[in-house]
C-alpha positions in Angstrom: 35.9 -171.4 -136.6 33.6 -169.2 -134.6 35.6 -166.4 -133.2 37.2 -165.7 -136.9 34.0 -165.7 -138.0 33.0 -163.6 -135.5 36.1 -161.6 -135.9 35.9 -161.0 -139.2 31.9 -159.9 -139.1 32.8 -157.7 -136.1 35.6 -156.2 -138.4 33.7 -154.9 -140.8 31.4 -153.8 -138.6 33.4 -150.4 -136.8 32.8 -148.6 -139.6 28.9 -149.0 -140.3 28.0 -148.7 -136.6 30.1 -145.6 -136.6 28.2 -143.9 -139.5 25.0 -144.8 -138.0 25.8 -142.9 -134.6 26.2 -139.7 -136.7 22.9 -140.8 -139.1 21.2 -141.5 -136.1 22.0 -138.2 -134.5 19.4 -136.5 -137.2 17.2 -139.1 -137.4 13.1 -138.9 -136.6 14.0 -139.2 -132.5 11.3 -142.0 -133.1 12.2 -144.4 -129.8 10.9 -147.1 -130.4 8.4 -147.4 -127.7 5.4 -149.0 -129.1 1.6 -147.7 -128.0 -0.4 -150.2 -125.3 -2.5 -150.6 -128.9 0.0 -152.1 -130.8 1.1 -155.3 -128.6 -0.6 -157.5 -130.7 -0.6 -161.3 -131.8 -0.1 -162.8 -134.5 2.5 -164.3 -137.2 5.9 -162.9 -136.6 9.5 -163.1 -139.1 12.9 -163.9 -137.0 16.6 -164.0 -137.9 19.1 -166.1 -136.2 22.8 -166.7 -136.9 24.5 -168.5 -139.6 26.5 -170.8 -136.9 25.2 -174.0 -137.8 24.8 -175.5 -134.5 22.6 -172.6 -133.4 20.9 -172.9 -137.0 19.8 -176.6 -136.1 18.5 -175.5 -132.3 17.0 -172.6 -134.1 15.1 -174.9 -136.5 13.8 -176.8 -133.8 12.8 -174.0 -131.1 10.6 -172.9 -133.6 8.6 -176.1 -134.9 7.9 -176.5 -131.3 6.3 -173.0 -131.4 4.7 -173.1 -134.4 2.9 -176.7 -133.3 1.7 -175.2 -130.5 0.5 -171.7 -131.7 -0.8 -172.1 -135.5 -2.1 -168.8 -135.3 1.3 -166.9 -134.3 3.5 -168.5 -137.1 7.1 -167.6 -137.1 8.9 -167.3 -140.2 12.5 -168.3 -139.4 15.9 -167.3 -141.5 19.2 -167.2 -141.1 20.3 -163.0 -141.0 20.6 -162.1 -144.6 24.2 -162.0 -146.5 25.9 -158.6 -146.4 29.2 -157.0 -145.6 28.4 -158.0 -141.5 25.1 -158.7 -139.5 25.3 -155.3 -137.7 25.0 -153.3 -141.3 22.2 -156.0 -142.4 20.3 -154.9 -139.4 20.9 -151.5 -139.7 20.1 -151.4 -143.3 16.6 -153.1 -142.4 16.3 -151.0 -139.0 16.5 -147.6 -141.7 14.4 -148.9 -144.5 11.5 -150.3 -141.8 11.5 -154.0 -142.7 13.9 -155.5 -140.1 12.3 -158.6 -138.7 10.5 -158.6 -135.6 13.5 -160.8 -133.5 17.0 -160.8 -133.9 18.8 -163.5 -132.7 22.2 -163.0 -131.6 22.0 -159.3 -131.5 25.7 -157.9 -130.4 25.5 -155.6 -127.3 28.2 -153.4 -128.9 25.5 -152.3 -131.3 22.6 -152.1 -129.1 23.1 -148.4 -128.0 23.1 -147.3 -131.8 20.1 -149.6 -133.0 18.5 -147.9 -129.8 19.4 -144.2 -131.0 18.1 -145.2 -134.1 14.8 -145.4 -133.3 15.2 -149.5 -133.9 14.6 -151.4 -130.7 11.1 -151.8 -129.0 12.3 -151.2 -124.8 11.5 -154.4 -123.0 10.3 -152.7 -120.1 7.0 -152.2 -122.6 5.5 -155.6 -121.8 4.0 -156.4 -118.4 6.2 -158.7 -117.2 9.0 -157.6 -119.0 11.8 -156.7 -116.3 10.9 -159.3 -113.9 11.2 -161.9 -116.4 14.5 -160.4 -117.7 15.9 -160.0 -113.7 14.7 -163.5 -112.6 16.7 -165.1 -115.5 19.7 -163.7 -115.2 20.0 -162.1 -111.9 22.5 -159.7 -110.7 24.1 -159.9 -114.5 20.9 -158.1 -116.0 21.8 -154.7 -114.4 24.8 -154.5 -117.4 22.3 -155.1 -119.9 20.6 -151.7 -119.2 20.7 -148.9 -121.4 21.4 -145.6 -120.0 17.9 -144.6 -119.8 16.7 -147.5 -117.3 15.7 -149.6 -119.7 16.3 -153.1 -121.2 16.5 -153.0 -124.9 18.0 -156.2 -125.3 17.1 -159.3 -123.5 20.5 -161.3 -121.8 20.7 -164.5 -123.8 23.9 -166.6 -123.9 27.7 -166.0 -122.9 31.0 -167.2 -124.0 33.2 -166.3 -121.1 37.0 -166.2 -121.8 39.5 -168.3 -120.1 42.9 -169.7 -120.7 43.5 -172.3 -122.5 47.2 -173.9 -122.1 49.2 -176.6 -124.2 49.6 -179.1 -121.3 52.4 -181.0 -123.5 54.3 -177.3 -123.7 54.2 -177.0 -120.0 55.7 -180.0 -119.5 58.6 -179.6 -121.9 59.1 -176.3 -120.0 59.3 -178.6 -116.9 56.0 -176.6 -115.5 53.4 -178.8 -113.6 50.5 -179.4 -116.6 48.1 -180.5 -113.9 49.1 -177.4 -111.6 49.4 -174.4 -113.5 51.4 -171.5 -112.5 48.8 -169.2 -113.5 47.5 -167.5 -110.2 48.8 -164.5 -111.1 49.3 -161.7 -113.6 53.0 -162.2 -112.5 52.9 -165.4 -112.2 51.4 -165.5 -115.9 54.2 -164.1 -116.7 57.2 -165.8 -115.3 55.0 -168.9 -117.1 55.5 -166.9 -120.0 59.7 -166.9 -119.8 60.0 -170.3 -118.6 58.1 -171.6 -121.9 59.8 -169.1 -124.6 63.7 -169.4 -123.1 63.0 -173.4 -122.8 62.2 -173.6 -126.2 59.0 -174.9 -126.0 56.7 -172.7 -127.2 57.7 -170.4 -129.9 55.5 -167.1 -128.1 53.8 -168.0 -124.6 50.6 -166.0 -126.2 49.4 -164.9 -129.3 46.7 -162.5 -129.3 45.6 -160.4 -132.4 48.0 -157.1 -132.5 45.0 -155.9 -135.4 43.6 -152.5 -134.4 39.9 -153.5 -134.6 37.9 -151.7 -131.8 36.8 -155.6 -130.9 40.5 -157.2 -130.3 40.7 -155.6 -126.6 38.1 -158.2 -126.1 40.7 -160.8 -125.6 43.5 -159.4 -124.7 43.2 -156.4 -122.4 39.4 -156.4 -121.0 39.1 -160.2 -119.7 42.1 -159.3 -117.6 41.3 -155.9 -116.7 37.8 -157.4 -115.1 40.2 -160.1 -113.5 42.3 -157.5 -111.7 39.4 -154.9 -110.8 36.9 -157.2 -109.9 34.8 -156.8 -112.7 34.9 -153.4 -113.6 33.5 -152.0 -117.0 35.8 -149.9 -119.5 32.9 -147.0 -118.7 31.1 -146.5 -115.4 28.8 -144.0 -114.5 29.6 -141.8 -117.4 33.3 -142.3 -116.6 36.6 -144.0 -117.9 37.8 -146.3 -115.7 41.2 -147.9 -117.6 43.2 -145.3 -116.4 44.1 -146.4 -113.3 46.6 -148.7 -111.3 44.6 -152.0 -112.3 44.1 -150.8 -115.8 47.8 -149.7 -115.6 49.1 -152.9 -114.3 47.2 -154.9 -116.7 49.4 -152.6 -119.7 52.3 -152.7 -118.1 52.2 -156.9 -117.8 51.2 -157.2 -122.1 53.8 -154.1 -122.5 56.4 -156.7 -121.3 55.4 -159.9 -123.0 55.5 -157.6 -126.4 59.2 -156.2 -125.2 60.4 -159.6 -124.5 59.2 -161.2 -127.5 56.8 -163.3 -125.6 54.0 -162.4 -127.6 54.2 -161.1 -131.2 53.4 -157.6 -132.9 52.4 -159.9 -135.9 49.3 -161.4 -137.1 48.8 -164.7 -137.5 46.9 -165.9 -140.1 45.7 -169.3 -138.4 45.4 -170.4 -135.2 48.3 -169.8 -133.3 47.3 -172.3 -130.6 45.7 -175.2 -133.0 49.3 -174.7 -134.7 51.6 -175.0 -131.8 53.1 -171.6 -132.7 51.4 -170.3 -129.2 51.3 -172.2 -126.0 48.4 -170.1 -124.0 45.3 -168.9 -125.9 42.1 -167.0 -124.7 38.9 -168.4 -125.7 35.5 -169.2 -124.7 33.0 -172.8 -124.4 32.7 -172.7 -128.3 36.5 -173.6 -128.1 36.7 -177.1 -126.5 35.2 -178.5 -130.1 37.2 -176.8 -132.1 40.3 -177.8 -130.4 39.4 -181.3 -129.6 42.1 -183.6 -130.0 44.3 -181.3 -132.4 45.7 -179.6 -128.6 46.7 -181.8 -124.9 44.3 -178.7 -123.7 43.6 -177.7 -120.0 42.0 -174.5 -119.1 42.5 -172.2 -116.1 41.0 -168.3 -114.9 41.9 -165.4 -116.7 44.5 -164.3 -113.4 43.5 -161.4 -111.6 46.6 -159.4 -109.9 46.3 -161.0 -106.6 46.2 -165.2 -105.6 43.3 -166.8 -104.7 40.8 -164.2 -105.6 37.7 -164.8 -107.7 38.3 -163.7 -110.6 35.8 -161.5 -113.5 36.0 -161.9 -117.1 34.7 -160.7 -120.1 31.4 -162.2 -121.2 31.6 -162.4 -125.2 27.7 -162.5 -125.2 24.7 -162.5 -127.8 20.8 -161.4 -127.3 17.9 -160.6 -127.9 15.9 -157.8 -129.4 12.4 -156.7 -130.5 12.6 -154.7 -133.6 10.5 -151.7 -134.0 8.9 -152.3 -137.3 7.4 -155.2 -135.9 3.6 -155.7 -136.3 3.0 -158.0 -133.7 5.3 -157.0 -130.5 3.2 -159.1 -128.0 4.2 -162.4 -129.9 7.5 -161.5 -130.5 7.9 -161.2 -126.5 6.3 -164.4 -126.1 8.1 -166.0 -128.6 11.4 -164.6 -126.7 10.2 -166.1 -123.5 9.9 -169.3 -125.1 13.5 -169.5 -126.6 15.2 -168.9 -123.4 13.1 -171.2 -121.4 14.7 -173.5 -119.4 13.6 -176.5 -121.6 15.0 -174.2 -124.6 18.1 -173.0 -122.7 19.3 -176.8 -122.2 18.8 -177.2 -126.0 20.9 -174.6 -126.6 23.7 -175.8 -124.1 23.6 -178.9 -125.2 23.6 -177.9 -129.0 26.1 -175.6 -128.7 28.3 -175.5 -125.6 27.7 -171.4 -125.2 26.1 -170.6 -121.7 22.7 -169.1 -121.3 22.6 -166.0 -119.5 20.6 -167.7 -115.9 20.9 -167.6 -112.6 22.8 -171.3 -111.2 23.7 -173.0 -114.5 25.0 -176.0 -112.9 22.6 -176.3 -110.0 20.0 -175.8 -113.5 21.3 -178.3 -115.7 23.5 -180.6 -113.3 23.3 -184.2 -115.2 24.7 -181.8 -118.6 27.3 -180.4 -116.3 28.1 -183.8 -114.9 28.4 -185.2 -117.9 30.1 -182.4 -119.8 33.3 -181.7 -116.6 35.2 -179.5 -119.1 32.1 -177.1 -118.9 31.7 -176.1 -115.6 34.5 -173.7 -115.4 33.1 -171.8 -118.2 29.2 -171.8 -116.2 31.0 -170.8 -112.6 32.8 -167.8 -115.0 29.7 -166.7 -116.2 27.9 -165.6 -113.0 31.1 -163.2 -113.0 30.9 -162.0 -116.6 31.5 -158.5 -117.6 30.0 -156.7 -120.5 30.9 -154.2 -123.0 29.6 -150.8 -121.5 26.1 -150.2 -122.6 26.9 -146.2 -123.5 26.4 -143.7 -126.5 28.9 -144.1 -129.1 30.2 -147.8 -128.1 32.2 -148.6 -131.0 34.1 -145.6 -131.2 34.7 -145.9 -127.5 36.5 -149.2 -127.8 38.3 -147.7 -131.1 39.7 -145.2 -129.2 40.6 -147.4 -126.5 42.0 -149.8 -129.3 44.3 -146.7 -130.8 45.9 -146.2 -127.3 46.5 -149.7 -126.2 47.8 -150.5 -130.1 50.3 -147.4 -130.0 51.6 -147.8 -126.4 51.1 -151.0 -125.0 51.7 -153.7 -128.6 54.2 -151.0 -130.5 55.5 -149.0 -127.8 55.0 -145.8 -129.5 54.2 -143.5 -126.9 53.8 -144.1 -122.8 51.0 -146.4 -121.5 50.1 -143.3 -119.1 50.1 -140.4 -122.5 48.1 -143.0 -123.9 45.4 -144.3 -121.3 45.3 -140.2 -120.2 44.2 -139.4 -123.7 42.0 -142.0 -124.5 40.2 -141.6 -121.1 39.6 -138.0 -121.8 38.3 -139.0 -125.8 36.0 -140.9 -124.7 34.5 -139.4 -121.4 33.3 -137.1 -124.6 31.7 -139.6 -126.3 29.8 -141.1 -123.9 28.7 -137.9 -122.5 27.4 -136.7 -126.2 
């Protein structure tokens, strides 16, 4: 399943990314930025992700490249085994043989690979930001790195929503076809009706793990519900610690007192299993859940009725690597995979949303034709990112330690903890 996959990669990730924040902090202070003299053509090497869905739309994209330019070959393969993608990258990024695309790059580590010297800025080629901005719109601004520039080019989203066992509701005696989900309070009544009726065993069963990435889906999509999109870091700042950040704590620090989530892990999938009635996922869910789950989906609730609501993006791009000996067809090449002939591919291959402006006014016969989809494409224009700041993964580690000790276990207060962390890591983002 993807997210455990992704989970898992992510997981083994902290650590790495971590160590290369400090290696990086001695390293050559090499940037990256390529000379006018070396955007060349020519044949270029490429990694994409071992999903096999995006392995088979990878496959393709690039025969119809390679037909068409025989003298700027790509070599395609999957990223290489190793403890997780991020450290594979890393690893090449250090000893200068890292490919000249990565596929499926995680914006979590792009503000490392940057600092180490990996990443060739975007910005370098001609058209490089107005091709970026016109794709994507308004949701490219996110995707800039604290120096103005775009290291990374927006490629696909998974925006979370709510999933919810329609044949649980209606055991509860709550309207499957109406939802009362409106509301973070309103979530959470939901949440006693369907544990005290017996019909769910918890009403939602996120991960309680401390990984930096498990805020992801439990706190973050509803903080950018409630705030109206707001980052964890803004302008150099934390922004948690505040009344939505506090309300969002407060609502979780009650469905863990009242036994409507659990402190536990679940080894499976809580919601495949029945064991959870609500679950948060993105697109890539609706296969994987099928016919196993009476399914319907609705907003991540904000703290208000009838709002618009934000959530978090759960995204993947692109990114030129700086050992690269041909930049100029790597950028071509980049252009190419997310045109809109490629982008339908990739929707159609895979469900995931490609990071452009109207997806549905784009692609309306795939929408038509795919219903269960277009909630995911009208979240995406809405989508918020991980913060794109210095020392990213220990940011959302520290965040992780706070929410873990006050909000899941109840060690300490929700405002000792969000005070703390908010101080931790105004320093690391400042360093």
């Amino acid at each position: 399943m993807r997210r455990t996959t992704t989970k898992r990669t992510l997981a083994l990730t902290a650590t790495a990314l971590m160590g290369l924040g400090l290696a990086a902090c001695g390293g050559s202070g090499d940037t990256g930025t390529p000379d006018a003299g070396e955007l060349t053509s020519g044949p270029i090497t490429i990694w994409y992700s071992n999903n096999q869905q995006e392995v088979a739309w990878g496959e393709d994209m690039v025969a119809a490249w390679n037909e068409a330019n025989p003298d700027q070959e790509i070599t395609a393969q999957e990223i290489p085994a190793g403890t997780s993608s991020e450290e594979v990258i890393a690893a090449a990024i250090t000893a200068g043989n890292a490919p000249c695309i990565v596929m499926n790059t995680a914006p979590v580590a792009v503000p490392q690979f940057q600092q180490m010297g990996g990443l060739v800025p975007l910005d370098t080629f001609e058209d490089g930001v107005e091709y970026i901005e016109s794709r994507s719109g308004d949701v490219a601004e996110q995707y800039k790195s604290a120096d103005g520039q775009y290291y990374q080019l927006p490629w696909k989203s998974n925006p979370v929503v709510l999933y919810y066992n329609k044949d649980m509701f209606t055991e509860a005696g709550l309207d499957p076809e109406d939802p009362p989900l409106g509301t973070q309070d309103e979530l959470l009544e939901t949440s006693r009706t369907l544990v005290e009726s017996g019909a769910a065993e918890y009403a939602m069963w996120p991960s309680p793990a401390g990984e930096f990435f498990q805020s992801w889906f439990d706190f973050y999509p509803f903080y950018a519900a409630a705030s109206g999109g707001t980052q964890l870091v803004e302008e150099g700042e934390a922004t948690f610690n505040s009344e939505e950040g506090t309300a969002v704590a407060e609502m979780w620090r009650t469905m863990y007192e009242e036994g409507l989530s659990s402190q536990e892990a679940y080894t499976g999938d809580s919601f495949v299993d029945k064991k959870a009635a609500i679950a948060i996922s993105g697109p890539w869910a609706i296969p994987v859940y099928g016919d196993q789950v009476n399914w319907g989906t609705a907003p991540v609730p904000g703290l208000e009725e009838g709002t618009e609501t934000s959530t978090f993006s759960d995204a993947k791009n692109m990114a030129i690597y700086s050992a690269c000996d041909n930049k100029q067809t790597a950028w071509e090449v980049m252009k190419f995979a997310t045109s809109e002939d490629q982008d339908r591919a990739l929707l159609e291959a895979t469900g995931q949303m490609p990071i452009r402006q109207d997806l549905t006014g784009t692609y309306p016969d795939y929408f038509e034709a795919n219903p269960a989809y277009v909630e995911f494409a009208d979240q995406a224009s809405r989508a918020v990112e991980v913060p794109n700041v210095p020392n990213s993964v220990e940011v959302w580690q520290t965040f992780r330690d706070a929410w873990g000790s006050s909000v899941i276990f109840g060690n300490e207060s929700i405002e000792d903890a969000f005070s703390g962390a908010a101080e931790e890591i105004n320093t690391l983002v400042s360093e």
